[in-house]
N, C-alpha and C positions, 0 to 999 in steps of 0.2 A: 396812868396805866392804859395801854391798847385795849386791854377789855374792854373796861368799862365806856373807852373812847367807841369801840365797834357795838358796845349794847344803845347808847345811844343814837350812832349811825344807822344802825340797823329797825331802830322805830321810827328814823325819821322817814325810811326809802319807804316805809308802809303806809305811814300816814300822809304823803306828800300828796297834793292835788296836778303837780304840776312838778313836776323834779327833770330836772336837765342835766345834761354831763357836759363840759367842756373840754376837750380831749388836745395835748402836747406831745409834742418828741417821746417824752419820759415814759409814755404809755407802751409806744412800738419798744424801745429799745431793749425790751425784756423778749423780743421776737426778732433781735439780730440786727434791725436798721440801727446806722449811729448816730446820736445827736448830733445835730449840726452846730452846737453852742458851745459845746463841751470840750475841754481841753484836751485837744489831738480828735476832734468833732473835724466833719467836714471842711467847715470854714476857715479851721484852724490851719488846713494843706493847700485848697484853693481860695481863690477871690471870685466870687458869685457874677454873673454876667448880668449887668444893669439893663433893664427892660429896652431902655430908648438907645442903648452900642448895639442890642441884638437887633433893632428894628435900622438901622445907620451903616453898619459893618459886617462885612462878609467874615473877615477873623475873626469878628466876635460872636458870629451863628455858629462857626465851626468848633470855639472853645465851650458853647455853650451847650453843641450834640456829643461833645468830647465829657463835659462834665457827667451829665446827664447819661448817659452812654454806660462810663465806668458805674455812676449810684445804681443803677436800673437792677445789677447782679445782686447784689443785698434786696434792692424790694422785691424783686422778680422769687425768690427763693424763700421770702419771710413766710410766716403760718400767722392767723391770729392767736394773742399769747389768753388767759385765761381771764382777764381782764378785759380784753374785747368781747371774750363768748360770755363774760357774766353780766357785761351791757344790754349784750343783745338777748340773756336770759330777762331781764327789769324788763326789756322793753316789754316782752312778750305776755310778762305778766301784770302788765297797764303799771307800771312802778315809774318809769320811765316813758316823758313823751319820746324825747331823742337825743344826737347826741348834735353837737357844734364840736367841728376838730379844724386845727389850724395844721394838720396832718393832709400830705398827699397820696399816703400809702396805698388803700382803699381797705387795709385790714378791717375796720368796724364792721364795710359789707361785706366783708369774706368772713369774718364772725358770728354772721346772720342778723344785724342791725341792719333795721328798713329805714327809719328817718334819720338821715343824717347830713348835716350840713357842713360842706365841703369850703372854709372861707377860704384855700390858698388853693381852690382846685384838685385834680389829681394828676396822677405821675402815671395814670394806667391807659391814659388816652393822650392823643397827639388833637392838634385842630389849625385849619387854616387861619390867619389872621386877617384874610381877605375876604375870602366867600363862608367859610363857617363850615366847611368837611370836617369831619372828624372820623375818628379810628382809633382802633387800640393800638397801642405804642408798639407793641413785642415785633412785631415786622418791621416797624420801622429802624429802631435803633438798632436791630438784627442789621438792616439793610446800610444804615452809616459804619455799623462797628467794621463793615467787607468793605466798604469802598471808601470810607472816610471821604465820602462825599455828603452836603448836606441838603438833605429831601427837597423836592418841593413839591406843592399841594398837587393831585392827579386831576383835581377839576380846574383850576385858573391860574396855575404854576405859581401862586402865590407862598408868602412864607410860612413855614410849621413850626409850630414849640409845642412843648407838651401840653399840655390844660389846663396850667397851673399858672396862678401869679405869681411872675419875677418882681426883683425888685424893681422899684418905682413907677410898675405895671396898678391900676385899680384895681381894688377888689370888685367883683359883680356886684353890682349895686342889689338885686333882688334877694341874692344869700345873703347879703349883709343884712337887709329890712327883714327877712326873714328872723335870722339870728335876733337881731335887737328885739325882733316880738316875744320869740319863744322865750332871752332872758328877762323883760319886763315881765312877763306871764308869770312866770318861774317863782314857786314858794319854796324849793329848795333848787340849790345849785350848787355842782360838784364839778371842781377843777379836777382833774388828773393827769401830771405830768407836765405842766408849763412853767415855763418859767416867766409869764406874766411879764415879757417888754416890748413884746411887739404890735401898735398899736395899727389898725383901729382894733384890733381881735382883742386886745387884752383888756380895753374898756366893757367888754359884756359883764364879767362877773361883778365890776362895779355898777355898772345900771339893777342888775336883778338883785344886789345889796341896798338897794337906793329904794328899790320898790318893794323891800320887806323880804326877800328871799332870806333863807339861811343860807351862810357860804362857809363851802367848805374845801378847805384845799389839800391835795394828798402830792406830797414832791420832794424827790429828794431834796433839794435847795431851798430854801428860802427865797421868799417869793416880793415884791414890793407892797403885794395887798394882804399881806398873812395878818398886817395890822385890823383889816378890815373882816375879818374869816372869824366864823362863831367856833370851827376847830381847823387844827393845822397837824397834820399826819406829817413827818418828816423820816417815811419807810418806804418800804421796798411795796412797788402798787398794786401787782400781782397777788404776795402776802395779803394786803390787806384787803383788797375786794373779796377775795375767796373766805376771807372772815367775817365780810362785811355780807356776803352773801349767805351763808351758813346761817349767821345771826338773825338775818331777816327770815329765813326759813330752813332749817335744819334737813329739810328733806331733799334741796337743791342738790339737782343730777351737775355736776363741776366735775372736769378733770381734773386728773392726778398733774 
């Protein structure tokens, strides 16, 4: 029963010393972005622009401000849904150190979450890959959608992408050390919304299982570590955070 699944949820987010959230596609998609995994997803229309064509190829910068370009009107228009602002409620209330998301939206900070760690970057800033300028995006993809031309940097005419790791780009080594601490740290940890294949991000909830964490996964799908996970919520994430928060404390201000 969900109940009694959420009355135990709900003692663990109070008694935790150290509780984490690890945050997936599954999260935003109740705020309009579409999974990229998901059948008639993203990836399922286009083929993603590989880190090392974008850095080689001038058609392949230009399909990859084209891509980028079209996603931008989804994130650019998304709200945080209530599952972001009941994050960033834990956090507030020391329930939550923070969150790890393999999300580029920046929803968690627009939700009022202050620690958050960003492993695949964001979509809400652009950066030179030469000199290190950065910006927010909205001017810029503003600026390729008119002239389908594609940017270059205003301090060393170098190349721009957004802020985010492409494929077979590195993850930031310091977000990743980061992350691996705050999972090792971690006496509870709470996936929400991933589908646990894309590696290195998907090994965190196995290390803070490794180091005594309780794991707990909330997804629509079935996941490859639900084997590993002390419970497994297979519902809608919104539903169950806003019970999972109620639980923890009846008197939580939550939107309708």
């Amino acid at each position: 029963m969900l109940s009694e699944t959420v009355d135990r949820l709900s003692n663990w987010i109070r008694d935790a010393r150290s509780a984490v959230c690890f945050t997936g596609a599954g999260i935003s998609t109740e705020s309009g972005i579409p999974d990229f995994r998901s059948p008639g997803g993203v990836w399922a229309r286009t083929t993603p622009v590989q880190f090392q064509d974008f850095l080689e190829s001038a058609d392949s910068r230009a399909e990859y401000w084209r891509q980028k370009t079209e996603s931008h009107v989804d994130m650019a228009d998304a709200r945080p849904n209530i599952a972001h602002q009941a994050l960033a409620d834990w956090e507030r209330r020391g329930w939550l150190r923070g969150v790890i998301t393999q999300n580029i939206d920046g929803l968690h900070q627009l939700g009022g979450s202050r620690q958050v760690l960003e492993l695949h970057g964001t979509a809400r800033a652009v950066s030179c890959l030469d000199c290190g300028w950065r910006d927010t995006a909205d001017g810029w993809v503003a600026e390729f959608a008119d002239s389908g031309q594609v940017p270059a940097c205003p301090e060393c005419q170098g190349l721009i992408k957004h802020a985010t790791i492409s494929f077979g780009q590195s993850l930031d080594s310091d977000v990743l050390r980061e992350a691996s601490q705050w999972s090792h740290d971690a006496d509870l940890y709470i996936v929400l919304g991933s589908s646990l294949v894309v590696h290195p991000a998907a090994s965190l909830p196995t290390l803070a299982k490794q180091h005594g964490a309780r794991l707990v996964i909330v997804n629509r799908d079935p996941t490859p570590l639900d084997s590993l996970a002390d419970i497994v919520v297979n519902e809608s994430i919104g539903e169950v955070i806003r019970a999972w928060s109620l639980g923890a404390d009846p008197e939580s201000q939550l939107p309708e």
